[in-house]
matplotlib code that plots the C-alpha trace (Angstrom):
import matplotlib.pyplot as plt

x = [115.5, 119.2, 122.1, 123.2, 126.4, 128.6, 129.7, 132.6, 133.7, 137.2, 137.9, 138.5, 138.7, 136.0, 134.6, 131.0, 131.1, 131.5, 133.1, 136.0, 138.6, 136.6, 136.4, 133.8, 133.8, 129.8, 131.3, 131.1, 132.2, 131.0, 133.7, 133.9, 134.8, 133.3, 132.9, 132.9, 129.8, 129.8, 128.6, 130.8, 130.2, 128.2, 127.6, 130.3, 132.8, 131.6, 132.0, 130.7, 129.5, 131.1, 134.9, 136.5, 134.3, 134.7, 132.2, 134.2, 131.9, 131.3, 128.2, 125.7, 126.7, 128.3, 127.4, 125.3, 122.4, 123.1, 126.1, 124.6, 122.5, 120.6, 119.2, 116.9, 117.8, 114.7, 114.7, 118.1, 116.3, 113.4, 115.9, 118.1, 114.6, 113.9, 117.2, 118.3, 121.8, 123.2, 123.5, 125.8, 125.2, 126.8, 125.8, 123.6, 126.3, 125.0, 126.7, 124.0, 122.0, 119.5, 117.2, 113.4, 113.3, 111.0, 113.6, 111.9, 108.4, 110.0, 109.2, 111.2, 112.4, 112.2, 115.0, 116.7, 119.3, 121.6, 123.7, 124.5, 125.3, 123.9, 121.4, 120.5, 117.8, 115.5, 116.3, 115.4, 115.5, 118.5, 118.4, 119.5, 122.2, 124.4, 127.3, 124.9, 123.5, 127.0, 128.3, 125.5, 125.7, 122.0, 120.8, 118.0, 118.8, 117.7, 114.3, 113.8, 115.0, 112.6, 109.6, 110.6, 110.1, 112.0, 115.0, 116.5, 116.8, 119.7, 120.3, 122.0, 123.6, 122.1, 124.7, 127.7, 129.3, 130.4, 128.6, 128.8, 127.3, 124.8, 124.0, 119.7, 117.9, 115.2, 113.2, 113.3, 111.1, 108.3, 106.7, 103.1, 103.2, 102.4, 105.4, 107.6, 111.0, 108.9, 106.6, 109.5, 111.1, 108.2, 107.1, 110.9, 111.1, 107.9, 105.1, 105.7, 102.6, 102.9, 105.5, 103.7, 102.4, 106.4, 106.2, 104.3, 107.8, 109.3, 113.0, 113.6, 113.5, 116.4, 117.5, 117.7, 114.0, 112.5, 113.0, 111.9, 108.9, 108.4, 108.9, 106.8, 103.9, 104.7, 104.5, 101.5, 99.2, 99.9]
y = [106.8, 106.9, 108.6, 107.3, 108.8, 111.9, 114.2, 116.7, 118.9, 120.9, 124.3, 123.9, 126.5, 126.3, 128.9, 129.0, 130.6, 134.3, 133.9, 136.3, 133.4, 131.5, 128.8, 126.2, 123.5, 122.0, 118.8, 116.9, 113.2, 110.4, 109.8, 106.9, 107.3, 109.4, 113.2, 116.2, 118.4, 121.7, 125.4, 127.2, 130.6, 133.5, 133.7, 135.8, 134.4, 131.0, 128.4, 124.6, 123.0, 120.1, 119.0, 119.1, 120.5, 123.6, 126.2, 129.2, 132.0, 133.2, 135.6, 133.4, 129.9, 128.8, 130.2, 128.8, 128.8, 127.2, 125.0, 121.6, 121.1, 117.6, 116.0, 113.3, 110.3, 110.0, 113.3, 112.5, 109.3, 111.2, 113.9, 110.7, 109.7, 113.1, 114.4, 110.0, 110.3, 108.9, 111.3, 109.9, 111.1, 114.6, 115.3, 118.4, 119.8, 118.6, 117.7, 114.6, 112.4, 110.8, 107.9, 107.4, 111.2, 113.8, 116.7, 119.5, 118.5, 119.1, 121.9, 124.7, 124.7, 120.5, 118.3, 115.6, 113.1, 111.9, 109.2, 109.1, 112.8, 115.7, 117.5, 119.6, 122.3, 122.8, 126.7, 126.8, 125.5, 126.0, 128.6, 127.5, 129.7, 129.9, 127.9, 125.0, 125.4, 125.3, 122.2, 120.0, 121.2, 121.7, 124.2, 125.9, 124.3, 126.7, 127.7, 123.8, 123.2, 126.2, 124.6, 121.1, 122.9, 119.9, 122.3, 120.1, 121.3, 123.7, 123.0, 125.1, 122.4, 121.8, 119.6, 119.2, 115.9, 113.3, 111.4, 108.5, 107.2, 104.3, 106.4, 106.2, 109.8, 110.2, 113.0, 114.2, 117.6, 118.7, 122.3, 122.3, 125.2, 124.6, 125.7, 123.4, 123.8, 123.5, 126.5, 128.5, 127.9, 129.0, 131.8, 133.3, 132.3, 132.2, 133.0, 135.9, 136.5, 133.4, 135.2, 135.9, 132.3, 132.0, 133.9, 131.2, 129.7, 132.5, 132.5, 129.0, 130.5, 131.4, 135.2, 136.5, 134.3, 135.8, 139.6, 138.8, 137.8, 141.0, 143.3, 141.9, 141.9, 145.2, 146.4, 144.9, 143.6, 146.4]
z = [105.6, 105.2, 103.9, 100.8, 99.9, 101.3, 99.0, 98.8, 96.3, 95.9, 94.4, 90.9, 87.8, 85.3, 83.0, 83.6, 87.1, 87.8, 91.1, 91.1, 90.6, 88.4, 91.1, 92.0, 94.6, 92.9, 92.0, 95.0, 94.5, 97.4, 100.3, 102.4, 106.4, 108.6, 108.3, 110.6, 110.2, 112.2, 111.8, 109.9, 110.6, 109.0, 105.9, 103.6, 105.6, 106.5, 104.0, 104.0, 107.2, 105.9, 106.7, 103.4, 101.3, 98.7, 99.1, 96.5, 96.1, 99.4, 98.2, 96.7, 99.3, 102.8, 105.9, 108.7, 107.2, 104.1, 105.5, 103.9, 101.4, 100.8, 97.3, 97.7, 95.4, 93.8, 92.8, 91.2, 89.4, 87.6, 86.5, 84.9, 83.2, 82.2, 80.4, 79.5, 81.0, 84.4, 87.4, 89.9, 94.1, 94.3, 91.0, 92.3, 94.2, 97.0, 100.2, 101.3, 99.1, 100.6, 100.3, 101.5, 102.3, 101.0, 101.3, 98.8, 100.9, 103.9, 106.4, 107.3, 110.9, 110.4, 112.0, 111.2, 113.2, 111.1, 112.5, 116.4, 116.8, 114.0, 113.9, 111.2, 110.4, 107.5, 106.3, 102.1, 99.3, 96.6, 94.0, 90.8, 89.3, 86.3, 87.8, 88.4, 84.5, 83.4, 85.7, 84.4, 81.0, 80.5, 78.1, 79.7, 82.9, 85.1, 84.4, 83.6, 87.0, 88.8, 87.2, 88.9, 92.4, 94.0, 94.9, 97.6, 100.7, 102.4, 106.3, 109.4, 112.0, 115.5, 117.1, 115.2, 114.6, 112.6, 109.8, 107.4, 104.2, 105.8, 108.3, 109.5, 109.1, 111.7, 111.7, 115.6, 114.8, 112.5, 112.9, 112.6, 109.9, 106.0, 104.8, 103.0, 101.0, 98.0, 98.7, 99.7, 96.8, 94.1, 96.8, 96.4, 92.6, 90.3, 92.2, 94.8, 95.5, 98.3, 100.1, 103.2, 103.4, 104.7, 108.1, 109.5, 109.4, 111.7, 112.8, 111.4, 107.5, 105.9, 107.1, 103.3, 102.9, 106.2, 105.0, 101.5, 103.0, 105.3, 102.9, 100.5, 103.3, 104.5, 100.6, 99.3, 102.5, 105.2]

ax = plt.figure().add_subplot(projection="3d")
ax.plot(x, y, z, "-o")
ax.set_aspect("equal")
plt.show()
């Protein structure tokens, strides 16, 4: 397992993104050199836990717990099969691509080492959103991407650090829970009634996922 290419995006203007500016930082293009990767702060006002990288609509993306968000490569492959058109690393938006990594079956609260000094934390999956629809130019893009359920994976950071593309990925912690990016993902998007399958997860779920999940228990199983 290995990281396969760094990505980084910078604010530009395009006209598929509601973001008050009409700025987006999703297409993130591979860097060479090492990389600083630390916690950028709460969400709203945090951006990416990546040095360098655009994160524009502070609402919907940044923050702690969704400071870096990871693609696996061969999800990247089957989408180039499915649609017949090249999709380069970064094409996702996201910040890693990786290689030999299951990151949509991994668990929440699971941690990887990435290089010599990172550590980061499995928190949720991504949410596909109109920006992403209009970047890949997909019509239909994002209910064709919900029924994939191989969101990728969003990540808080443990121990900050620097990181490379090359770098191994171990994985240094795996919860014994059932819950997966994967399940969170169609629990929070098509099939709600597996919410309360994620508070197995506890504290290590997304904030936002975590109360979903409570209130949907408290509503319907109390």
């Amino acid at each position: 397992m290995k990281l396969l290419s760094l990505n980084l995006g910078r604010a530009e203007p395009v006209e598929y993104t509601d973001q008050p500016e009409g700025l987006t930082g999703i297409d993130k293009r591979p860097v060479d050199g090492r990389v600083r990767v630390a916690a950028p702060g709460p969400k709203g006002t945090g951006a990416s836990g990546v040095a360098g990288d655009a994160v524009c609509d502070l609402r919907h993306h940044g923050g702690d717990d969704q400071a870096v968000y990871a693609v696996a490569r061969e999800d990247l492959d089957g989408w180039e099969r499915e649609l017949g058109r090249s999709l380069p690393n970064g094409s996702f938006g996201e910040n890693l691509t990786t290689e030999g990594l299951d990151v949509s079956g991994a668990r929440i609260g699971e941690r990887w080492r990435i290089g010599p000094e990172v550590v980061l934390e499995v928190t949720s999956g991504r949410i596909p959103c109109r920006t992403f629809q209009g970047h890949l130019g997909e019509r239909g893009w994002v209910k064709r991407f919900t029924r994939k359920g191989a969101p990728g994976a969003y990540l808080r950071v443990i121990e900050p650090g620097e990181v490379q593309a090359g770098d191994p990925i171990t994985i240094v912690h795996r919860p014994d829970h059932e819950v997966t990016v994967a399940l969170q993902f169609r629990a929070t998007t098509t099939e709600r009634h597996l919410l309360p399958l994620l508070l197995a997860a506890g504290d290590a779920l997304h904030p936002e996922g975590l109360a979903k999940a409570r209130e949907y228990t408290r509503k319907h199983l109390a």
